[in-house]
Every structure is written in structure tokens, then in C-alpha cells.
C-alpha positions in Angstrom: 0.0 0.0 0.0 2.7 2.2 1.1 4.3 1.8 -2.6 1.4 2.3 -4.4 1.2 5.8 -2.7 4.6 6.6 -3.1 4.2 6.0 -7.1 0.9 8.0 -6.8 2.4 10.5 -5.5 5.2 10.9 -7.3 3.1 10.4 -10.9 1.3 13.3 -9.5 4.5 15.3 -8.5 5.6 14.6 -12.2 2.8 16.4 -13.9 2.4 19.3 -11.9 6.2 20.1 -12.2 5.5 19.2 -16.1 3.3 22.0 -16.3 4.5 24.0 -13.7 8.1 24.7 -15.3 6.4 26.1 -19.0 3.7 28.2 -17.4 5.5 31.6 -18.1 6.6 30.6 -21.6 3.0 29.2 -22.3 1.7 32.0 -21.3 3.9 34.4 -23.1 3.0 32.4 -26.2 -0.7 32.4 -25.8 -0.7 36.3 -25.4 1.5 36.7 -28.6 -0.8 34.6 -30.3 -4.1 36.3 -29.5 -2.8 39.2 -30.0 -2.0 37.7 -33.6 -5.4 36.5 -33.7 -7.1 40.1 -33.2 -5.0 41.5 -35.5 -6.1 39.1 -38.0 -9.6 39.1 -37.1 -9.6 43.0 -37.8 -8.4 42.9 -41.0 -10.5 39.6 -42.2 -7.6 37.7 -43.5 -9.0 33.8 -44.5 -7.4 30.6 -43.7 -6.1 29.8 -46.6 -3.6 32.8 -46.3 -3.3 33.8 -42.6 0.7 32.4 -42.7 1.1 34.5 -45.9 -0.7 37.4 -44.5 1.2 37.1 -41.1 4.7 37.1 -42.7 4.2 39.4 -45.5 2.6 42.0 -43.0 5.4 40.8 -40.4 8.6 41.5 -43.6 7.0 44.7 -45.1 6.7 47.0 -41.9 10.1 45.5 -40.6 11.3 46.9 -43.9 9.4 50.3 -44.0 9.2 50.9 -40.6 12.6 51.8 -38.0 10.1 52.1 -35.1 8.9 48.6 -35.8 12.7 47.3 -36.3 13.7 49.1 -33.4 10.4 47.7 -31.0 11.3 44.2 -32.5 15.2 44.4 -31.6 13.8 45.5 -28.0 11.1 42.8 -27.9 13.6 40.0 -29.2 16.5 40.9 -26.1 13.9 41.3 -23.3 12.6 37.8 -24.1 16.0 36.5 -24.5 16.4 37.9 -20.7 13.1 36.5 -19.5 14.3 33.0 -20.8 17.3 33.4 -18.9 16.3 34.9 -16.0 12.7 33.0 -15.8 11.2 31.0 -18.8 14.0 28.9 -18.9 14.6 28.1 -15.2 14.2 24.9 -13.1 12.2 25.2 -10.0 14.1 26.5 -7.1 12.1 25.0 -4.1 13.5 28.3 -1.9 13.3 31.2 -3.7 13.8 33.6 -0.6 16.6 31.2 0.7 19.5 33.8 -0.1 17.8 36.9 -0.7 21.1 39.3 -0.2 22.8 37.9 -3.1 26.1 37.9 -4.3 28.1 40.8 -4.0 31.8 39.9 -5.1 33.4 37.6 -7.4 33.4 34.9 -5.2 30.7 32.6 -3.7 30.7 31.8 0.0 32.5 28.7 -0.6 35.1 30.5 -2.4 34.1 29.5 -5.8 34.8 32.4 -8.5 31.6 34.2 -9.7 30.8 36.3 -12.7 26.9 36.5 -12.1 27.5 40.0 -10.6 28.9 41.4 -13.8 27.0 39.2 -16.2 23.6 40.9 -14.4 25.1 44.3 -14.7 26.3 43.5 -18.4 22.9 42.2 -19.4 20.5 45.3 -18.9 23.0 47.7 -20.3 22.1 46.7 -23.8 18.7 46.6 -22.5 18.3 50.2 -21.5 20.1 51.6 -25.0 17.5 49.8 -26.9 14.9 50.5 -24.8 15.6 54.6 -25.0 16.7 53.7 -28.3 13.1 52.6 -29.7 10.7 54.8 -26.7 12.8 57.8 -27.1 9.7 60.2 -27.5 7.4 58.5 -25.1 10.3 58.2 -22.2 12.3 60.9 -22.7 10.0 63.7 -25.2 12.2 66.3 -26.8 14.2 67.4 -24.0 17.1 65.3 -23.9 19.2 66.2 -20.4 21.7 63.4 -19.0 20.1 63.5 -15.6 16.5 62.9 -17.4 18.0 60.2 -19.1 19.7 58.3 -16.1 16.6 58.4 -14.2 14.5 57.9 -16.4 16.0 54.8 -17.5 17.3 53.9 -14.0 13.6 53.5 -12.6 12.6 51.6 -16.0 15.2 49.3 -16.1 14.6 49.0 -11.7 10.8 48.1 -12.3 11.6 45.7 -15.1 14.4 43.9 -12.8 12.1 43.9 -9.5 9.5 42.3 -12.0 11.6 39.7 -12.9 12.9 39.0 -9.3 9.4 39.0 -7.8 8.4 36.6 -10.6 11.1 34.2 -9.7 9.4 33.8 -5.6 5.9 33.8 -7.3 7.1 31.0 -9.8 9.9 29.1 -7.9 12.0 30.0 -10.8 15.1 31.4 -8.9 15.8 33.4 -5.7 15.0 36.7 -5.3 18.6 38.6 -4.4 19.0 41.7 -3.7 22.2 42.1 -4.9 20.6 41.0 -9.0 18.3 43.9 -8.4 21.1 46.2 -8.0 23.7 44.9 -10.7 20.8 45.2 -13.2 19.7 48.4 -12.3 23.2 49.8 -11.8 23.6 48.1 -15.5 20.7 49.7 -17.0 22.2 53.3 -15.4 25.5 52.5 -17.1 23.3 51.6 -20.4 21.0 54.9 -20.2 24.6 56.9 -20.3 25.8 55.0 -22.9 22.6 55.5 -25.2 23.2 59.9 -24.1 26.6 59.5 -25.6 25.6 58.1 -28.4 22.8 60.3 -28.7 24.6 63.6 -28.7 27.6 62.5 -31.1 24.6 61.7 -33.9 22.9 65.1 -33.4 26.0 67.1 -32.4 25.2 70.6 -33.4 21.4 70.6 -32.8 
């Protein structure tokens, strides 16, 4: 009897973590896809050439349009950081169990660690492209460094504290303290990096 319950149980164990582990993923998908679904409700495309409506659609505003290239390059890196940083995770049965972090190169057992930097490397590419394709909705017309680090600082902050508080909802991680820094400090680093940029390509105006 007391078998037969262990196997129970762990059938039962093996499913729920089955579907437990793609739940984010499946339910980014199924929003992309609806959204797909709308769009091609609105515009009556048939069934015979939905693919053919959705890629030629997809190809000809990627080609007309830089707002659209530069959404879509912004789009593509914040999944790739939700797939790294959730989506992609196994589940972490303490998620608050070291919620300071790591704040050196070295783990408490010694062991060398680059997590610090790769966090702080990751969302400074992050903020440049997400100034980079919301300039006029985040930033307007008035370009000022100290507009642009904040600005960016408290985006890039809300999008990291999303992304930790997700991994303790989810079991997909721990939530540390010290990730929520490195990203934010990264995406501070990044937001100065996309003002440099910026004022070299309209030097003069």
C-alpha cells in the first residue's frame, strides 16, 4: 500500500512540475498569439492565407518601418532575458533562501563568480535599446543626462524587481538583492551609454 502511494504521489508530482516549469513561456506564447489572432480578425484575412498574411505583414513593416525594427530588436533581447532569467529556469524550491545575493566575485565557498557582472552586463544593452526605440514616449524632446539616467534607472529597476518578484511567485530562482542592483546599476551605465551616443549623432542641434 505504502508503494502504491509513493508511485501515486510521485506520478502526481511529475505532472504538476511538467506543467508547472512552462507556465511563463505558455503564457507568453498564448498572449503573442491572440494578439495575432485580433490582428487578424480586424483585417478579415481567410485561412487559406493567414501564414502569408502574417509574414508578408510581419517583412513589409520591418522593412518600411525603424520604429517597428527598433520595437522588435527590444522585444527580441527582453525575451532572451526572460528565458534566462525565468522562462527557462528549473524550480528552485527556496526562492527567498539567499535573498542578499552575491556581491563579489566569489561565492561563500570560495568558488569564482561572474553573475555579478554578467547581471550588470545584461541590462546595459537593455536600457540603449529601450531609449533607443521609446525615445519620445520616455524621454520627449528634452534630452538632459540627468533625465536620461533616471528615467532609465527607474525603468530598467521596475523591469528587474518584476523579474525577481516573478522568480518567488514561480519558484524559478531566488530573489537577491544584490541582482536587483547589478541590473539596475547596469541599466544606469546603459542609459549613459545611449546619451553619448545620442549627442555625437545630433551634435550641433
Amino acid at each position: 500500500m505504502d508503494k502504491a502511494n509513493d508511485i501515486i504521489t510521485n506520478i502526481i508530482k511529475e505532472v504538476l512540475t511538467a506543467l508547472y516549469q512552462p507556465f511563463g513561456a505558455a503564457v507568453l506564447m498564448a498572449f503573442v498569439s491572440m494578439f495575432v489572432f485580433l490582428y487578424a480578425r480586424e483585417h478579415g484575412w481567410k485561412k487559406g492565407s493567414l501564414i502569408k498574411n502574417i509574414f508578408g505583414t510581419w517583412f513589409r513593416n520591418f522593412k518600411e518601418s525603424s520604429t517597428f525594427r527598433r520595437a522588435f530588436l527590444l522585444v527580441f533581447y527582453s525575451t532572451m532575458i526572460l528565458f534566462r532569467t525565468i522562462l527557462n529556469r528549473d524550480i528552485w524550491f527556496d526562492p527567498l533562501g539567499d535573498i542578499m545575493g552575491n556581491w563579489g566575485l566569489h561565492n561563500a565557498d570560495g568558488t569564482l563568480s561572474t553573475e555579478p557582472i554578467e547581471n550588470f552586463m545584461l541590462f546595459m544593452p537593455f536600457a540603449v535599446l529601450l531609449l533607443w526605440a521609446f525615445k519620445d514616449e520616455i524621454l520627449g524632446s528634452d534630452v538632459r543626462l540627468g533625465k536620461v539616467i533616471w528615467k532609465s534607472t527607474v525603468a530598467v529597476g521596475i523591469f528587474s524587481f518584476g523579474i525577481e518578484f516573478s522568480q518567488v511567485l514561480f519558484h524559478l530562482g531566488t530573489f537577491q538583492i544584490s541582482d536587483l542592483v547589478y541590473n539596475t546599476l547596469g541599466g544606469t551605465v546603459g542609459s549613459a551609454v545611449y546619451y553619448v551616443i545620442y549627442r555625437v549623432r545630433h551634435k550641433g542641434e
